[in-house]
N, C-alpha and C positions, 0 to 999 in steps of 0.2 A: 554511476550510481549502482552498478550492476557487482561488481566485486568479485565476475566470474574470472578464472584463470590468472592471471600474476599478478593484478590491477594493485594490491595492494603492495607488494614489492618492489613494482616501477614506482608507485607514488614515494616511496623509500628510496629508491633509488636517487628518484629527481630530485627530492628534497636534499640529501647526502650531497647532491654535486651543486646544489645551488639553481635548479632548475624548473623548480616547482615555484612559477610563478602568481599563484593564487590559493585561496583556500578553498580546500575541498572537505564537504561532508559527505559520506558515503553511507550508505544504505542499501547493503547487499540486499538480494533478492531473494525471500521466503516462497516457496512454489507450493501446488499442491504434489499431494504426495510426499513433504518432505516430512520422517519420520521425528519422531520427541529427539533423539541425540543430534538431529541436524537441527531442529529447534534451539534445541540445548548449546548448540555449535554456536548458531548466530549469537544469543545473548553472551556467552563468554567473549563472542568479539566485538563487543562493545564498548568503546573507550580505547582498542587498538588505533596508531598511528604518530603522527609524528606535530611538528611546530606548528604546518600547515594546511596538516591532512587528518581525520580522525573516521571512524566506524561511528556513528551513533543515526544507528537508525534501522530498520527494514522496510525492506520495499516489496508489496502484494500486489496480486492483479485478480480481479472478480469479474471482470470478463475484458472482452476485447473493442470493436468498432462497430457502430453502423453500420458505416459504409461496408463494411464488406462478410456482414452478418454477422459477428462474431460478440455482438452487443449480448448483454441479459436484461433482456425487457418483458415488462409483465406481460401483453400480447406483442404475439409475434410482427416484424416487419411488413412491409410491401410485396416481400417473397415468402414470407413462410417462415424468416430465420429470426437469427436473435433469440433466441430462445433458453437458453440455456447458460449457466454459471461455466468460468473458466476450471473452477471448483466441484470432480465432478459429486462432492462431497459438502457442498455450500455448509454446513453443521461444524465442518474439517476448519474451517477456515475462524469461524468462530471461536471454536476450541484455539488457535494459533495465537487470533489476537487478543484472548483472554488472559493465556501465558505470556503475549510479549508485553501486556500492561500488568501484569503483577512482577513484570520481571522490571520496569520503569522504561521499554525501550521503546522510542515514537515510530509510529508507523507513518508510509505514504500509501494508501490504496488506490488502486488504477481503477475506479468506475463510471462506465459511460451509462449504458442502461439504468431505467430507473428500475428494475429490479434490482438490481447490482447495486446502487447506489441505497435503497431501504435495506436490501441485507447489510452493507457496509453500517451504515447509521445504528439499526440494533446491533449490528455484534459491540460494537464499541460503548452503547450505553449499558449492555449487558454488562460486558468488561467491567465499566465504571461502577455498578449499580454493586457490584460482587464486592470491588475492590472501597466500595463508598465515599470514593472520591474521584477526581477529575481526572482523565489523563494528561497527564505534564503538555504533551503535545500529538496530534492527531492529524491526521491530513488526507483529506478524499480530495486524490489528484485525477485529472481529464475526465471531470466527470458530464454526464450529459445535461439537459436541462430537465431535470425532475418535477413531479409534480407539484404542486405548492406545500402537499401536507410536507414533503420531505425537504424542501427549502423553507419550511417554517422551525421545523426541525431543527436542521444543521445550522439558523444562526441561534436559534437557545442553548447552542449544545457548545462542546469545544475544538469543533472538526473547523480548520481552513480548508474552502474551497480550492480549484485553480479548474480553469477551463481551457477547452480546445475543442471551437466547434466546428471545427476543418472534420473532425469522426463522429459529426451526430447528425449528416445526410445521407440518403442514398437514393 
């Protein structure tokens, strides 16, 4: 999913030799820090690929785990942690998936914390609200278990869920 280093050349490859046994959708990874011409980067490589393999998509992360602090949760953990966006620019990240919804490209975002998880929800209605329509497709991936206002939320809205609550103890 990550499209770091040749990933998309071997899938070219595999597929050329008859070795690309499934289809793949890829969804390179947008980080913080990555400036408008890498922005700009991902949306032109959208629709790159081949019979069984394509780019449609980018893949975010707005914080990290529970368990091992790296969550963005409104109060902090059992330790102290969690605290904090993987974004150290959480406004950065906004502006990102503003651009990649006017540009029509779906996002995955990685949020466990329920901080993480209500910034993720407004950036995306913000998005829509600009753009006055839905996003084609949206997706808050490993997310934790939010509060209710934020799962009452996300099913009015156009975000699929996906969980994994192996990273929402500690």
């Amino acid at each position: 999913m990550d499209a770091n280093g040749p990933t998309l050349a071997l899938c070219a490859d595999l597929e050329a030799d008859g070795a690309l046994p499934l289809r793949l959708r890829i969804a390179p990874w947008c980080r913080p820090g990555d400036d408008e011409e890498a922005v700009e980067a991902l949306i032109r490589l959208q629709g790159t690929g081949g019979r069984f393999w394509r780019v449609d998509g980018a893949k975010l992360f707005m914080d990290g785990t529970v368990d091992n602090g790296t969550a963005w949760l409104e109060r902090p953990d059992c330790h102290g942690e969690s605290t904090q966006s993987f974004w150290p620019d959480p406004e950065a990240y906004t502006r990102v998936i503003a651009r990649l919804h006017r540009a029509g490209v779906p996002t995955a975002t990685h949020a466990i914390g329920d901080a993480a998880v209500r910034h993720v929800l407004d950036s995306v209605a913000k998005a829509q609200e600009k753009a006055k329509a839905k996003a084609e497709r949206e997706r808050l991936s490993q997310k934790w278990w939010p509060d209710r206002c934020a799962t009452g939320r996300r099913s009015r809205d156009s975000r699929t869920p996906g969980a994994t609550a192996g990273h929402a103890c500690r």
